[in-house]
C-alpha positions in Angstrom: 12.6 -9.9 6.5 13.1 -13.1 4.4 10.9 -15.4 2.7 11.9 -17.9 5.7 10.1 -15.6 8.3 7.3 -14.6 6.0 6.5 -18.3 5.6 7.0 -18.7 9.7 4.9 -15.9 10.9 2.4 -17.3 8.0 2.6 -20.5 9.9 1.8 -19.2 13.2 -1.1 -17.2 12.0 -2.7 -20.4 10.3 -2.1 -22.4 14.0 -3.7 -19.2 16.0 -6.7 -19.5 13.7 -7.1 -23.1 14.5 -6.3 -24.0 10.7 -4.0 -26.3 9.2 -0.3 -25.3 8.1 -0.1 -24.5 4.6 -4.1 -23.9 3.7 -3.4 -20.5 2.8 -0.9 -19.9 -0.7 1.7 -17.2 0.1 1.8 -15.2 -3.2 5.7 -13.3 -3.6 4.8 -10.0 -4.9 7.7 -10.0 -7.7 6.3 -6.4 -9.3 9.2 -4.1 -10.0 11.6 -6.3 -8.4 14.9 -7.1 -10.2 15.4 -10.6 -11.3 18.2 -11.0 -9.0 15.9 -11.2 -6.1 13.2 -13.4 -7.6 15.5 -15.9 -8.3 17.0 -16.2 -5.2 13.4 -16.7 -4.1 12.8 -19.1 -6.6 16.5 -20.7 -5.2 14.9 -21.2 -1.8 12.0 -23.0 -3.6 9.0 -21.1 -3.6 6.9 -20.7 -6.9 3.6 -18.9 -6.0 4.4 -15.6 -7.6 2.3 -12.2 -8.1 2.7 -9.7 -10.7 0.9 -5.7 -11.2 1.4 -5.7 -15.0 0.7 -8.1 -18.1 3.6 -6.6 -19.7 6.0 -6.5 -17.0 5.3 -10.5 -16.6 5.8 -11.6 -19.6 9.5 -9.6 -19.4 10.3 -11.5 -16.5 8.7 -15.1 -16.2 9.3 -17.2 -19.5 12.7 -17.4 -18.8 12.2 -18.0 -15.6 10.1 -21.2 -16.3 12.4 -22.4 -18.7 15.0 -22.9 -15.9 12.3 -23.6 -12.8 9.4 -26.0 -12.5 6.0 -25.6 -11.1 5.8 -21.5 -11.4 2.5 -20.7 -10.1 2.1 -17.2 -11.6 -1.0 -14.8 -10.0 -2.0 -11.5 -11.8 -3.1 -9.0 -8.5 -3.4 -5.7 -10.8 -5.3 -4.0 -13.1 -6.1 -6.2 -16.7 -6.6 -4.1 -19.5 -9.2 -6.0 -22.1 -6.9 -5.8 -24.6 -4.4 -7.7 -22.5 -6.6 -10.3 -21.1 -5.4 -13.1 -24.4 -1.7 -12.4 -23.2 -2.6 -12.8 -19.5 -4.2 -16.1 -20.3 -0.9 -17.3 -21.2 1.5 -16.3 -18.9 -0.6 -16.5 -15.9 -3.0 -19.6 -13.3 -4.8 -17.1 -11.6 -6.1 -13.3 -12.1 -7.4 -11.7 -9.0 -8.2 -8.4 -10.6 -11.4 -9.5 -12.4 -12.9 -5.8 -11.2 -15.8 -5.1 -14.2 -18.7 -7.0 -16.3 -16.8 -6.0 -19.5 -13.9 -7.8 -18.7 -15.8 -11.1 -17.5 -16.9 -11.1 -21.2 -13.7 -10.7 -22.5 -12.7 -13.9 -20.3 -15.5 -15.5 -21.4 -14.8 -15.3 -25.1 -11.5 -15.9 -24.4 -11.9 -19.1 -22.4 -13.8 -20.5 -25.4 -11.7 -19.9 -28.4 -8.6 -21.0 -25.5 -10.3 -24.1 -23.9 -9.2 -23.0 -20.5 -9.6 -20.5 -18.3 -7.2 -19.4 -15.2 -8.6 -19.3 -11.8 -10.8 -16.2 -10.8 -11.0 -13.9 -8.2 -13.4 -10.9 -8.5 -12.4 -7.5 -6.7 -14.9 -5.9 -4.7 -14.2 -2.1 -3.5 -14.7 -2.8 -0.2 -14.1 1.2 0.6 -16.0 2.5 -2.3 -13.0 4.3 -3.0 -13.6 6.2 -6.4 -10.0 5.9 -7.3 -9.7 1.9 -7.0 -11.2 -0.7 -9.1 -13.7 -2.9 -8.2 -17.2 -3.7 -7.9 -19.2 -2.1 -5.0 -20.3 -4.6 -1.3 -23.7 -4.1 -3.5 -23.4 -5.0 -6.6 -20.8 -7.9 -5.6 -23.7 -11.0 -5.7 -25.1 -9.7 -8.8 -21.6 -9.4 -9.9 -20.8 -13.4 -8.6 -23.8 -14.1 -10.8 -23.1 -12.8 -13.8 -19.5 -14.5 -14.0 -21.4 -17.4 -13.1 -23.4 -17.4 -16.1 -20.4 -16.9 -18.5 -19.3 -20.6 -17.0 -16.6 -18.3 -15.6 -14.3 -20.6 -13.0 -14.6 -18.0 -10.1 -12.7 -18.6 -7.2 -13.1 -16.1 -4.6 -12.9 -12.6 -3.9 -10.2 -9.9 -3.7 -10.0 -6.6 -1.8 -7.4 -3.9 -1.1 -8.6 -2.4 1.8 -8.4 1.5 2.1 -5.2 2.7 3.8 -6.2 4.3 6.3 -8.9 2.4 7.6 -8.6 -0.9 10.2 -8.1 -3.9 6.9 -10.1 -6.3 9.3 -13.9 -4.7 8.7 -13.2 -5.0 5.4 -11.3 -8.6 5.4 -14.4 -9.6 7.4 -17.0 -7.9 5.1 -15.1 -9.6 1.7 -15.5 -12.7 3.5 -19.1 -12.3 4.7 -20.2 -11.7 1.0 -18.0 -14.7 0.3 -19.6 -17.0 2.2 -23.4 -16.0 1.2 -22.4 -17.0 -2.8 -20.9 -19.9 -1.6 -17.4 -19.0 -2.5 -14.2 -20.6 -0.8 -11.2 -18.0 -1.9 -10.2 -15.3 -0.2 -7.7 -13.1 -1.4 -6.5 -10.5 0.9 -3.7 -9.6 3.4 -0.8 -8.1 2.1 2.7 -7.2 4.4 1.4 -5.1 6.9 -2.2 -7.2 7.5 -1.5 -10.8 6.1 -2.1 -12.3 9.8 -5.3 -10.6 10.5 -6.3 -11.5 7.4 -5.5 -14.9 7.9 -7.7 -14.7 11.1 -10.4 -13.7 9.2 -10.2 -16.6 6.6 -7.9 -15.8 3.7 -7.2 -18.2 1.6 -4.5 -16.1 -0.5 -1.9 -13.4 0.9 -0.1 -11.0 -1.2 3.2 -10.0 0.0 5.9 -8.5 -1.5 8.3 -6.1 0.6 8.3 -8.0 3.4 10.0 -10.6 1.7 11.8 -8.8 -1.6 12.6 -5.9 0.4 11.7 -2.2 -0.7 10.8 -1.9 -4.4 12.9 0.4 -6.8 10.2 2.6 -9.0 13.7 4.4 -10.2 
């Protein structure tokens, strides 16, 4: 695959939904991919990027912005509270806003900074013990909460289970979505993005598909 049929099968899925080319941002997962390969993305002129890790971002993208413009640069993993001041440098958005304790620490944060990137909260939509996130259940109390930090919260964010069918929970993400009035939807990543687009995403994560296989070597 390439980033040029990524963006055309992105296309199609926006016309098939009956919605208009280009209203959902392609996010190029760059984790663990060698520099080599994000720049020739960069080369071809895309700049919504994704990254797992704080650290591994800040390795990779000032350099990077030093030579391209307009680098629109998402954190999809896990933030550490202690990381959340250097994530608020390097990055627009953070999907991964996954407990109360870390809305706090954004708060704080957004007031000693005078800005805040954009906010997407991650909801477990499997209830899966091993992945972050807050529970379907606790998700509006959740919305709230952020809410009354003055937090700027976007949408939501899910990683549907592996071996489940993504759409229930693309369509569930969205359904609690739409009751707290929120317009953001991230989810989809390479082997869903399209039936995620169906089902109103807003933001799709996808990395392989465009990068090729990552190297964990």
């Amino acid at each position: 695959m390439s980033l040029a049929e990524i963006t055309a099968r992105l296309h199609k899925a926006e016309a098939d939904a009956g919605r208009e080319t280009g209203s959902v941002r392609l996010i190029a997962v760059s984790k663990v991919q060698p520099n080599a390969r994000v720049e020739a993305v960069l080369e071809e002129g895309h700049r919504c990027f994704g990254e797992n890790r704080v650290q591994e971002a800040a390795g990779k993208w000032p350099e990077f912005r030093e030579r391209f413009d307009g680098i629109d640069l998402h954190l999809i993993g896990p933030l550490q509270t202690n990381k959340a001041r250097q994530a608020f440098g390097l990055f627009q958005a953070i999907h991964s806003v996954d407990r109360p304790k870390l809305a706090h620490t954004i708060a704080r944060l957004a007031q000693e900074e005078g800005h805040c990137p954009e906010l997407f909260l991650q909801v477990n939509t499997g209830e899966e013990p091993q992945k972050a996130g807050v529970l379907p259940r606790e998700a509006d109390d959740f919305v709230a909460e952020c809410r009354a930090l003055d937090l700027p919260v976007k949408g939501l964010m899910c990683i549907p289970p592996v071996d489940e069918e993504p759409s229930l929970h693309f369509a569930l993400l969205a359904k609690i979505a739409a009751r707290n009035g929120l317009t953001g939807l991230s989810m989809g990543m390479s082997g869903d993005f399209e039936r995620a687009v169906a089902l109103g995403a807003t933001h799709v994560r996808v990395g392989s598909a465009i990068f090729g296989a990552r190297d964990y070597g």
